[in-house]
PDB file of N, H, CA, C and O in Angstrom:
ATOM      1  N   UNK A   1      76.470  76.864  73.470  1.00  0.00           N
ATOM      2  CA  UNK A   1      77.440  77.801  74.026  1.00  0.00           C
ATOM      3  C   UNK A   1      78.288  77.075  75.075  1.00  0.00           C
ATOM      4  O   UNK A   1      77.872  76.562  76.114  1.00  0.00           O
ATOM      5  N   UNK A   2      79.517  77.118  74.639  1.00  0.00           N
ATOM      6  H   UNK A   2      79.855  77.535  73.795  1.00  0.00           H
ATOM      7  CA  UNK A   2      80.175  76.440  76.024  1.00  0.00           C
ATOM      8  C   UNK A   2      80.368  77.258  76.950  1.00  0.00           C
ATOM      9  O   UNK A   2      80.242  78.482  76.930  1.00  0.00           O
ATOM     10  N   UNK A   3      80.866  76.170  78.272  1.00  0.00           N
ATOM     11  H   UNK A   3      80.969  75.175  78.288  1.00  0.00           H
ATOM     12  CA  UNK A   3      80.794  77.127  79.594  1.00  0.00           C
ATOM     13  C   UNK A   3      81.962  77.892  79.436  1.00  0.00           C
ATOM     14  O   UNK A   3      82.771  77.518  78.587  1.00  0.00           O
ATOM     15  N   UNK A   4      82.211  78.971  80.154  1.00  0.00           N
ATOM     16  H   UNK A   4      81.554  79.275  80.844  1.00  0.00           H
ATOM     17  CA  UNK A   4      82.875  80.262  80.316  1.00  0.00           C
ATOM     18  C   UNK A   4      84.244  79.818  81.417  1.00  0.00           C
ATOM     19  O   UNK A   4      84.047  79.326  82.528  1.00  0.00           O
ATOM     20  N   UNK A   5      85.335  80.045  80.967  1.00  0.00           N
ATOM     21  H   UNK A   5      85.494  80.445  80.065  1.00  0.00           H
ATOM     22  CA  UNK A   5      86.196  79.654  82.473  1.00  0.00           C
ATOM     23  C   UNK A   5      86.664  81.241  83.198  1.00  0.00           C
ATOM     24  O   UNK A   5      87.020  82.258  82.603  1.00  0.00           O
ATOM     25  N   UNK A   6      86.541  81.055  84.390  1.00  0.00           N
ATOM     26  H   UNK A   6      86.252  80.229  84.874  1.00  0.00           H
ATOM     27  CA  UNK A   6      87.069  81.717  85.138  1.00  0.00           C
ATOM     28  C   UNK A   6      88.582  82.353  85.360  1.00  0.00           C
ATOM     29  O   UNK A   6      89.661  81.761  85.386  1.00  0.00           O
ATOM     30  N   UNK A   7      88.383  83.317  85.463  1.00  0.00           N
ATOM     31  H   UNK A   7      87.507  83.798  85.442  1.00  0.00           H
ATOM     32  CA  UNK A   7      90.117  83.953  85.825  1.00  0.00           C
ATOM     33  C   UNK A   7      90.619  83.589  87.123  1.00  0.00           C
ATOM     34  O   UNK A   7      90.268  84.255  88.097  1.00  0.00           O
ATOM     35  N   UNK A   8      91.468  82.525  87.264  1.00  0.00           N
ATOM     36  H   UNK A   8      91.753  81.984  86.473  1.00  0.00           H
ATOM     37  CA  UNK A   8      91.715  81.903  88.694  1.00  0.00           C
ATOM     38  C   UNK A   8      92.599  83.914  89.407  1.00  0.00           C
ATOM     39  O   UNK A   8      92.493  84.734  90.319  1.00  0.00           O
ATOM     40  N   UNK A   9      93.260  83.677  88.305  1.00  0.00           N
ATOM     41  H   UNK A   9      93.346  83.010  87.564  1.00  0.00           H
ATOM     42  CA  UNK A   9      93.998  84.989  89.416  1.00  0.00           C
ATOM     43  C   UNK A   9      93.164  85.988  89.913  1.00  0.00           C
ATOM     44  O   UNK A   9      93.539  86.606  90.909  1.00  0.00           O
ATOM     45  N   UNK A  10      91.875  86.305  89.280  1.00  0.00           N
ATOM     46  H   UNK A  10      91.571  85.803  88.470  1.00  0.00           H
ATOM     47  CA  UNK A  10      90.691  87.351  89.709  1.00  0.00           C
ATOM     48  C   UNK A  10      90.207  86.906  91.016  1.00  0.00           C
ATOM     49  O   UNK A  10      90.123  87.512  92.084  1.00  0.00           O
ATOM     50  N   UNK A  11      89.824  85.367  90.589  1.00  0.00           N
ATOM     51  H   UNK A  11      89.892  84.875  89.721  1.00  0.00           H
ATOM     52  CA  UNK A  11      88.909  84.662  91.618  1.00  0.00           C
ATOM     53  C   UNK A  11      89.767  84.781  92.851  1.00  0.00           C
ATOM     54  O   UNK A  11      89.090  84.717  93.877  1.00  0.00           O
ATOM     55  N   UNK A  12      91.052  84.934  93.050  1.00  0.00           N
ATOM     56  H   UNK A  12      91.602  84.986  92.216  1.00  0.00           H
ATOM     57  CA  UNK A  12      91.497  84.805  94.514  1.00  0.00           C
ATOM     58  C   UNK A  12      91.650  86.376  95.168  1.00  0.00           C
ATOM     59  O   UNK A  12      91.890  86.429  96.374  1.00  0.00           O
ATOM     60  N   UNK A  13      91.530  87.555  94.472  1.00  0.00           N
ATOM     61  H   UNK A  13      91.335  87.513  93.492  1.00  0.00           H
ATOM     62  CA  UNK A  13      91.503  89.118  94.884  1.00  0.00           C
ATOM     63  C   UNK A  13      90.200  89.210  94.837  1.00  0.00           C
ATOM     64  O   UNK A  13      89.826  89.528  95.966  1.00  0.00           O
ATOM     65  N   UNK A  14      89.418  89.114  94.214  1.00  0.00           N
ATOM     66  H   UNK A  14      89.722  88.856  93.297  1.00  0.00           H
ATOM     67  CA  UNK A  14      87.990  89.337  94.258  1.00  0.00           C
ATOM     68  C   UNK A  14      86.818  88.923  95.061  1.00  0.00           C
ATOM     69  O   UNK A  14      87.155  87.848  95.558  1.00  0.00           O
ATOM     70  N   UNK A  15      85.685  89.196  95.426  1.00  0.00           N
ATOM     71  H   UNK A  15      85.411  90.068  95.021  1.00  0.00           H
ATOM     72  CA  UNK A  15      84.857  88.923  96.157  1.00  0.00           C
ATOM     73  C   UNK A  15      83.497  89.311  95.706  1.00  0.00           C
ATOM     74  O   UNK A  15      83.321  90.443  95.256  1.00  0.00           O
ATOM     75  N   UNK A  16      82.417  88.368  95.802  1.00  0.00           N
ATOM     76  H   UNK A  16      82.560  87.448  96.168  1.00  0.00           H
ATOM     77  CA  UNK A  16      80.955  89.509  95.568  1.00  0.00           C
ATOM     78  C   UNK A  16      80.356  89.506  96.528  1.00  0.00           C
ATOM     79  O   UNK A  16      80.019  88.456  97.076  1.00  0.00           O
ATOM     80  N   UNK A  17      80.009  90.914  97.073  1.00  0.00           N
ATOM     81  H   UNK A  17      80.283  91.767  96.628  1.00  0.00           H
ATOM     82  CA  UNK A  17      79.094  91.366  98.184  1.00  0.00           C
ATOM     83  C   UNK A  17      77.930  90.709  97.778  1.00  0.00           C
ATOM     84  O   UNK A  17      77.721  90.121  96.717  1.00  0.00           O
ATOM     85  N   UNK A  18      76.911  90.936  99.112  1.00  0.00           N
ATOM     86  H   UNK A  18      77.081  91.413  99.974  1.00  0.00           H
ATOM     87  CA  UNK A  18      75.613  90.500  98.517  1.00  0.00           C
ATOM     88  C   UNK A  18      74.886  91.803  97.841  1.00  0.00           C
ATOM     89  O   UNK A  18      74.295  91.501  96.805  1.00  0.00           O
ATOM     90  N   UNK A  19      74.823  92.808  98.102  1.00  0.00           N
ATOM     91  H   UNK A  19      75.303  93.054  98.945  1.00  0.00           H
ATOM     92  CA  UNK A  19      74.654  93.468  96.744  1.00  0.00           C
ATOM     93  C   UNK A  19      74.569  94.096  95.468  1.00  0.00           C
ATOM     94  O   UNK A  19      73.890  94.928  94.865  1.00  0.00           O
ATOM     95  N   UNK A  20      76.023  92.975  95.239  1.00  0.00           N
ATOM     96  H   UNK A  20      76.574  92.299  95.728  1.00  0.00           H
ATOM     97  CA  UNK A  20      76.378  92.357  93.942  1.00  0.00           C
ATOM     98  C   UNK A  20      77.459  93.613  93.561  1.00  0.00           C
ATOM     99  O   UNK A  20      77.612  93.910  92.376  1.00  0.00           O
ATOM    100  N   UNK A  21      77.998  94.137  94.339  1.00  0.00           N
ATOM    101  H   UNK A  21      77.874  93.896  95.301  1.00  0.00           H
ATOM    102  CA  UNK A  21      79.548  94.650  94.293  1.00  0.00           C
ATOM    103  C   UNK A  21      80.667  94.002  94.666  1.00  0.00           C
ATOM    104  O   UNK A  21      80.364  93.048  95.384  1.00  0.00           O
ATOM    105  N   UNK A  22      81.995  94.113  94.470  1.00  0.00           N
ATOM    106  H   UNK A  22      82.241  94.888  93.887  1.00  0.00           H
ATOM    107  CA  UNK A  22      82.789  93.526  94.089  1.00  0.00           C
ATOM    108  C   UNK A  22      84.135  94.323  95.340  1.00  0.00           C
ATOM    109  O   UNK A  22      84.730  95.392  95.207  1.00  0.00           O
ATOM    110  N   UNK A  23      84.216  93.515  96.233  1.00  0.00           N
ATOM    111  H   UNK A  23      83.733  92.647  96.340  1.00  0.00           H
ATOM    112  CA  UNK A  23      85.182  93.842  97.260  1.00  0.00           C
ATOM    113  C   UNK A  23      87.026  93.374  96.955  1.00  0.00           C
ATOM    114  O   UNK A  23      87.359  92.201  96.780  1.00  0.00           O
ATOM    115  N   UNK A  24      87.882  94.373  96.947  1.00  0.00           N
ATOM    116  H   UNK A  24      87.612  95.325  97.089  1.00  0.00           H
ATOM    117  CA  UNK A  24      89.068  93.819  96.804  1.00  0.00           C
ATOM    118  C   UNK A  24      90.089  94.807  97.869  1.00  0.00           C
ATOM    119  O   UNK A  24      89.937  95.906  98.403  1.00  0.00           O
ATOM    120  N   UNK A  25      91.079  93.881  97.855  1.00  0.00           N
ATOM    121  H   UNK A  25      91.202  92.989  97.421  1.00  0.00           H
ATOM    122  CA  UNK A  25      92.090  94.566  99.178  1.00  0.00           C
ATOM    123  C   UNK A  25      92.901  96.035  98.909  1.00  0.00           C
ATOM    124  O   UNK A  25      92.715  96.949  98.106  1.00  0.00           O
ATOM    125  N   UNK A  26      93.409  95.913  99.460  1.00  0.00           N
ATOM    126  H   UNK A  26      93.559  95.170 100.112  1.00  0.00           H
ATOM    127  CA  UNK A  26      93.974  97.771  99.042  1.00  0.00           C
ATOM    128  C   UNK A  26      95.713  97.060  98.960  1.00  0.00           C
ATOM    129  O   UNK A  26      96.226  96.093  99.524  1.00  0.00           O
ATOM    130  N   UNK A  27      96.308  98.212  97.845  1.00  0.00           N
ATOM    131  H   UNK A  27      95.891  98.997  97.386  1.00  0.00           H
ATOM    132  CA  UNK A  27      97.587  97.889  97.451  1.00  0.00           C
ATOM    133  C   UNK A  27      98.690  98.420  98.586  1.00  0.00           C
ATOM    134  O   UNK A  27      98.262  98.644  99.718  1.00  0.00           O
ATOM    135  N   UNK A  28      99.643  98.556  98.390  1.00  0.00           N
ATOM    136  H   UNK A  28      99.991  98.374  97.471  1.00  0.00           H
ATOM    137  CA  UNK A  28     100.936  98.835  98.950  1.00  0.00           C
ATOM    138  C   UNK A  28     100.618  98.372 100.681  1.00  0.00           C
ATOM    139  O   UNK A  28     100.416  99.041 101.695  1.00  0.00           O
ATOM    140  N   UNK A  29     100.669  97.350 100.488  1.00  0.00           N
ATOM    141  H   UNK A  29     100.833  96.806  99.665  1.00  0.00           H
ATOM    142  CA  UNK A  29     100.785  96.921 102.000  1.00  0.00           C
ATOM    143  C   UNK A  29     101.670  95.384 102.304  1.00  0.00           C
ATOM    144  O   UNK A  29     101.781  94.689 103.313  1.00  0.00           O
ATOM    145  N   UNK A  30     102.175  95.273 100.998  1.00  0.00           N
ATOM    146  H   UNK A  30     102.085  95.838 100.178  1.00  0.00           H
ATOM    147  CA  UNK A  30     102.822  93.972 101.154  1.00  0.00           C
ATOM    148  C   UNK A  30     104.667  94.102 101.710  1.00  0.00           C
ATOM    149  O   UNK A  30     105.097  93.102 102.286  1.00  0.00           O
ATOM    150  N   UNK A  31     105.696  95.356 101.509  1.00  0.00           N
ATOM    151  H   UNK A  31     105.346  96.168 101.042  1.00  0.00           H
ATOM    152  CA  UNK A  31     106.331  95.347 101.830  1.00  0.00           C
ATOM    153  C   UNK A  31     106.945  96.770 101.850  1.00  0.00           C
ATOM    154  O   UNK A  31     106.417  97.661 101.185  1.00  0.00           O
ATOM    155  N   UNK A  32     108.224  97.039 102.717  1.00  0.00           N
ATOM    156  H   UNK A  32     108.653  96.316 103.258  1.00  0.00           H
ATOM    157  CA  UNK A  32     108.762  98.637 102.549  1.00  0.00           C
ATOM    158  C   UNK A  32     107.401  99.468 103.678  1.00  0.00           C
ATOM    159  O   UNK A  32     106.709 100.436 103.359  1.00  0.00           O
ATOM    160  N   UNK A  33     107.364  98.718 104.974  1.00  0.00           N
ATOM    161  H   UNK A  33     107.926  97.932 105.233  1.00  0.00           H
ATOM    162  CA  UNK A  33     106.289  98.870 105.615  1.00  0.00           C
ATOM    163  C   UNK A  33     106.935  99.932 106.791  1.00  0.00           C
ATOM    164  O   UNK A  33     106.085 100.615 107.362  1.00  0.00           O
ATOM    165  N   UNK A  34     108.212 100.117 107.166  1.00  0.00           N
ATOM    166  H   UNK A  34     108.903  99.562 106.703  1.00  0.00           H
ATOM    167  CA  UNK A  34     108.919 100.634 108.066  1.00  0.00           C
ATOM    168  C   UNK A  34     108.760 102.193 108.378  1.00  0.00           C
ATOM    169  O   UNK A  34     108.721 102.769 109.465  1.00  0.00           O
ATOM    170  N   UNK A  35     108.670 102.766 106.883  1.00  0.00           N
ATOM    171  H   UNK A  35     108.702 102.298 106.000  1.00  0.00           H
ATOM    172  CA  UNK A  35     108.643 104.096 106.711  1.00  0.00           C
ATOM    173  C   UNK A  35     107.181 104.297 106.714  1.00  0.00           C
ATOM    174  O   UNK A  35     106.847 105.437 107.037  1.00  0.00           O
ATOM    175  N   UNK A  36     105.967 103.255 106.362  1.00  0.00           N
ATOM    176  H   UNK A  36     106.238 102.329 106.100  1.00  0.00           H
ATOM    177  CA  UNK A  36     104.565 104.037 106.488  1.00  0.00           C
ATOM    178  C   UNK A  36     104.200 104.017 108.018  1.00  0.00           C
ATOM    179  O   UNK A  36     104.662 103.107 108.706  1.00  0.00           O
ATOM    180  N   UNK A  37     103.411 104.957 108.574  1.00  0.00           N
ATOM    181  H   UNK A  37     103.036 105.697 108.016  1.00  0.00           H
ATOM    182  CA  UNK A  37     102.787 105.427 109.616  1.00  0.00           C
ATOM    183  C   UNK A  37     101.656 104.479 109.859  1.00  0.00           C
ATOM    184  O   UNK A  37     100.963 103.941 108.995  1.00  0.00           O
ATOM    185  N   UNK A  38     101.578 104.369 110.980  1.00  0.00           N
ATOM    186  H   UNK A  38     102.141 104.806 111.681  1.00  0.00           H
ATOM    187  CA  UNK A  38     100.904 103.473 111.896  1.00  0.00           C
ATOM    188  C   UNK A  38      99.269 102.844 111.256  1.00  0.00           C
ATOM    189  O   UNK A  38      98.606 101.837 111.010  1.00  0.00           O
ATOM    190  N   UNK A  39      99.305 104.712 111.238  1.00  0.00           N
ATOM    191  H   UNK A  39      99.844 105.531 111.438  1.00  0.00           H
ATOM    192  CA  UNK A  39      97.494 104.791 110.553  1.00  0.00           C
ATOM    193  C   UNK A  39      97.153 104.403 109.278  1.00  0.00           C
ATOM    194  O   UNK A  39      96.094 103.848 108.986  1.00  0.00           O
ATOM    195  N   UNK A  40      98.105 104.710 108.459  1.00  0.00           N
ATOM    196  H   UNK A  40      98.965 105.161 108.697  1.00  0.00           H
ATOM    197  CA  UNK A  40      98.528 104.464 107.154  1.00  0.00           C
ATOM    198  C   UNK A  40      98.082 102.981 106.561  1.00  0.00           C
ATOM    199  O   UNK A  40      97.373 102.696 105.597  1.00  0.00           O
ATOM    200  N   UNK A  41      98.846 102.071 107.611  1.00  0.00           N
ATOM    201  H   UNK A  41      99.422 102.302 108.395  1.00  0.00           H
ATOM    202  CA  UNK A  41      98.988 100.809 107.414  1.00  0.00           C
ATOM    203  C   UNK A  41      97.721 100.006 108.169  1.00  0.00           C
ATOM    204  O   UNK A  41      97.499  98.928 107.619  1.00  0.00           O
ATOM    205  N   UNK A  42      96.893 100.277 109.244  1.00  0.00           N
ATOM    206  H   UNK A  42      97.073 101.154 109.691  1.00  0.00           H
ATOM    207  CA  UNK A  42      95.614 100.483 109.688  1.00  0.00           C
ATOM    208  C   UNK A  42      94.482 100.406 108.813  1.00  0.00           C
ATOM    209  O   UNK A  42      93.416  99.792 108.844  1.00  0.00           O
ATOM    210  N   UNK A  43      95.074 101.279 107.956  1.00  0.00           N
ATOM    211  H   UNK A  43      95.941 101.778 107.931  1.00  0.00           H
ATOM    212  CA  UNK A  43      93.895 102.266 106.296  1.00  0.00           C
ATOM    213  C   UNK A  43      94.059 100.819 105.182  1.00  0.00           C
ATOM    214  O   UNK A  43      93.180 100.270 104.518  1.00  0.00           O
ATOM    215  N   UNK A  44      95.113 100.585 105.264  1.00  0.00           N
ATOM    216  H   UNK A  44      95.828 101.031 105.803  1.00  0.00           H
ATOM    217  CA  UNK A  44      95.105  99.902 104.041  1.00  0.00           C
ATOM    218  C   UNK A  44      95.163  98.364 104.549  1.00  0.00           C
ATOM    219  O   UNK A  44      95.319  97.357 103.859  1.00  0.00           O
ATOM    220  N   UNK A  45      95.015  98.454 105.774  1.00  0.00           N
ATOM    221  H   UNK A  45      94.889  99.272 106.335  1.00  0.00           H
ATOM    222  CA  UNK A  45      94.937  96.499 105.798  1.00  0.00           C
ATOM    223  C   UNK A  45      92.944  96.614 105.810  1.00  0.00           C
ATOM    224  O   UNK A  45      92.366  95.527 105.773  1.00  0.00           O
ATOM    225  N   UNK A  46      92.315  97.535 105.845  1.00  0.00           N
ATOM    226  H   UNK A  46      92.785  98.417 105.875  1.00  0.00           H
ATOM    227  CA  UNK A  46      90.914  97.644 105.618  1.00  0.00           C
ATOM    228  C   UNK A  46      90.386  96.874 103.978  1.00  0.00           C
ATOM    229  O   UNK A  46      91.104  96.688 102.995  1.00  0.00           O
ATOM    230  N   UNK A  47      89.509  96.677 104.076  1.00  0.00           N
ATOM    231  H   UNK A  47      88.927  96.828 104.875  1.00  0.00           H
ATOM    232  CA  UNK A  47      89.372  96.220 102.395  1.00  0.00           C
ATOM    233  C   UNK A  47      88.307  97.026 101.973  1.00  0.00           C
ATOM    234  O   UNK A  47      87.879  97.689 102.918  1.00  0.00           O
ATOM    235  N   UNK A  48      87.711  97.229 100.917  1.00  0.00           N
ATOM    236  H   UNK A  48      88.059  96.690 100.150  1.00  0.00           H
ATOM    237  CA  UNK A  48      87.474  98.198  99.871  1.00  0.00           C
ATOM    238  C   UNK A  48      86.764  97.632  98.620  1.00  0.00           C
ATOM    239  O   UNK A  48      86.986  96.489  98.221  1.00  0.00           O
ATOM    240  N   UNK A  49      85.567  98.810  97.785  1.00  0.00           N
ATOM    241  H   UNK A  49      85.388  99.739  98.110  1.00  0.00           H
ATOM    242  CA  UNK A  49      85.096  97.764  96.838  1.00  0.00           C
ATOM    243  C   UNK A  49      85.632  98.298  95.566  1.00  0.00           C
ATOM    244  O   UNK A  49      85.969  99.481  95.532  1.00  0.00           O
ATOM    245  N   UNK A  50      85.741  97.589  94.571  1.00  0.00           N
ATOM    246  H   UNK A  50      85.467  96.628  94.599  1.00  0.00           H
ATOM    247  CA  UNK A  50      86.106  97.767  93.332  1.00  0.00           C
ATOM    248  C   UNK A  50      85.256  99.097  92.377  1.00  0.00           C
ATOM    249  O   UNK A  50      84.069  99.278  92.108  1.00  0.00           O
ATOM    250  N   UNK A  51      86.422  99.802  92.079  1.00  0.00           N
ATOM    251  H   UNK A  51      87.387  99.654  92.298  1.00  0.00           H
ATOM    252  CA  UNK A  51      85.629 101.531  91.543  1.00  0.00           C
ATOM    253  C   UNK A  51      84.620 100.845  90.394  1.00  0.00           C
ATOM    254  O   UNK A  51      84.593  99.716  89.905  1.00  0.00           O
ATOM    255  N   UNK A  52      83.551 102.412  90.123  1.00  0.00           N
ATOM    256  H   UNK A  52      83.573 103.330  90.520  1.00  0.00           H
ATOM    257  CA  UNK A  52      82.625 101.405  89.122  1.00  0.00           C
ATOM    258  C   UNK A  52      83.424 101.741  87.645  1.00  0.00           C
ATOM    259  O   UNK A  52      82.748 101.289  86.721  1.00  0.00           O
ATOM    260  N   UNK A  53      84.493 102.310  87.235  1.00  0.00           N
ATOM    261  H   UNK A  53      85.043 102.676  87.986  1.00  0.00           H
ATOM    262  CA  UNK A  53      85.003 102.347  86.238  1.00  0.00           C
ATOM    263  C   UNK A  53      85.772 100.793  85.467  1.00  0.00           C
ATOM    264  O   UNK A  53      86.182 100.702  84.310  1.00  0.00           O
ATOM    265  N   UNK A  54      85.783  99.553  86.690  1.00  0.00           N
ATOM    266  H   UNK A  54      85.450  99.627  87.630  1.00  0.00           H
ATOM    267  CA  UNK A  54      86.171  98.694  86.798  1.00  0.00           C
ATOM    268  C   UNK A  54      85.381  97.270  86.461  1.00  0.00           C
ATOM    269  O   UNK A  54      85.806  96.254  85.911  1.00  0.00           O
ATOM    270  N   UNK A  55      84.388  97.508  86.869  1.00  0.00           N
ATOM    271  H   UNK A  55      84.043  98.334  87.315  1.00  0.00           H
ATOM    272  CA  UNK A  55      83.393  96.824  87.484  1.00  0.00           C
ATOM    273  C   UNK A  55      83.079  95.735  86.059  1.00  0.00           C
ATOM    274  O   UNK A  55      83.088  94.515  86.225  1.00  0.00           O
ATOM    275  N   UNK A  56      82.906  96.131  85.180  1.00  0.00           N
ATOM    276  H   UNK A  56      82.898  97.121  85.045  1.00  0.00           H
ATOM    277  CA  UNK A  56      82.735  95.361  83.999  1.00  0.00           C
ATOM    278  C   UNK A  56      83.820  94.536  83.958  1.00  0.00           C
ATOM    279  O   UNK A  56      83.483  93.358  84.079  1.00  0.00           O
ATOM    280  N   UNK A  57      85.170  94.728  83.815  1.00  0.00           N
ATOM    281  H   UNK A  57      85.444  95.685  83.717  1.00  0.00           H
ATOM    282  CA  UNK A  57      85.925  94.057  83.423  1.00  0.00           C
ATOM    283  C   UNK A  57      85.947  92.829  84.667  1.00  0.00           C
ATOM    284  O   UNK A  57      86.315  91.689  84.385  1.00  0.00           O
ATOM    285  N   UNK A  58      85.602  93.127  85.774  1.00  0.00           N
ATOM    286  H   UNK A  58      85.303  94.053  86.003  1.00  0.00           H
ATOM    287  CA  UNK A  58      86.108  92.174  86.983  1.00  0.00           C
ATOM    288  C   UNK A  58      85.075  91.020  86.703  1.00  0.00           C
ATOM    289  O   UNK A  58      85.404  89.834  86.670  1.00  0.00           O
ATOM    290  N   UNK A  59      83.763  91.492  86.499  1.00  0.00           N
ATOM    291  H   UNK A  59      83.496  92.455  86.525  1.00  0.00           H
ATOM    292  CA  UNK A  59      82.344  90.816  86.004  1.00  0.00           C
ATOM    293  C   UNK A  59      82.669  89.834  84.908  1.00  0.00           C
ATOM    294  O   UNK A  59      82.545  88.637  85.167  1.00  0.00           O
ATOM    295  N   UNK A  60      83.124  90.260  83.557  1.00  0.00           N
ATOM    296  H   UNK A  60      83.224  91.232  83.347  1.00  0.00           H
ATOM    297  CA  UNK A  60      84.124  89.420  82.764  1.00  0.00           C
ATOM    298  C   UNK A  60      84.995  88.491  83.043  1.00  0.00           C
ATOM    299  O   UNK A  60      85.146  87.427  82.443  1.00  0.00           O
ATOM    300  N   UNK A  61      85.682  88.954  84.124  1.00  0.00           N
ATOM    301  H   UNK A  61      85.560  89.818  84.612  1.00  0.00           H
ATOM    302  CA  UNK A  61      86.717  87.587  84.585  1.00  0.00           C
ATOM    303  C   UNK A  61      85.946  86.621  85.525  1.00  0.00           C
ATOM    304  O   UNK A  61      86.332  85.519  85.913  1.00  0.00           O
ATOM    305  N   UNK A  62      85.000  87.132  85.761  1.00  0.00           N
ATOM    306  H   UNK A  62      84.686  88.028  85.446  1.00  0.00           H
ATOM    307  CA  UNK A  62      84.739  86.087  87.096  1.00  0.00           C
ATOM    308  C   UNK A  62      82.925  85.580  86.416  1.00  0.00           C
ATOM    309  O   UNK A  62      82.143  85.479  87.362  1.00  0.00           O
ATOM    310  N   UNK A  63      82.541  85.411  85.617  1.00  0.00           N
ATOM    311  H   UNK A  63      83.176  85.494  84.849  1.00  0.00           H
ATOM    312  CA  UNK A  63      81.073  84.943  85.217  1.00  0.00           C
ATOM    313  C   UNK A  63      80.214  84.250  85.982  1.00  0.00           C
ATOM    314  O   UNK A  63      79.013  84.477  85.835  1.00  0.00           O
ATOM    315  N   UNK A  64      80.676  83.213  87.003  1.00  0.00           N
ATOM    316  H   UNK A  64      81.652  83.029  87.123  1.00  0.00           H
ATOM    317  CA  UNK A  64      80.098  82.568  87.763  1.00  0.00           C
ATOM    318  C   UNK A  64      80.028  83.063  89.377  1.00  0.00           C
ATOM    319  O   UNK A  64      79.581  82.282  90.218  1.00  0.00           O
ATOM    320  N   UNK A  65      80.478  84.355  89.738  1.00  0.00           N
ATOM    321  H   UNK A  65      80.841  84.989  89.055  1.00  0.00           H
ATOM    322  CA  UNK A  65      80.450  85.140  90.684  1.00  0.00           C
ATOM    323  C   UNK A  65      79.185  85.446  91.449  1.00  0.00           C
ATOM    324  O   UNK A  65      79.209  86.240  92.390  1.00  0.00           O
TER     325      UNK A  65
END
């Protein structure tokens, strides 16, 4: 069986907790920042783990995780 390659673009959003969940950043925070509210932008520079509806596919890209 050959080795498995990695999804470089996964590998740099992704993360594995140590109990083996999968941490990624929260969206809309990269620009058009003027009009969101203070708290808003507070909320989403927080990071967050990957829903479990997801979880397989991220596991797939990343094998050596």
């Amino acid at each position: 069986m050959p080795k498995l390659k990695t999804h470089r673009g996964a590998a740099k959003r992704f993360k594995k907790t140590a109990s083996g969940k999968f941490k990624r950043a929260k969206a809309f925070k990269s620009h058009i920042l003027t009009k969101k509210r203070p708290g808003r932008k507070r909320g989403l520079a927080q990071s967050t783990t990957v829903s479990s509806a997801d979880i397989r596919r991220v596991r797939e890209m990343l094998p050596y995780a």
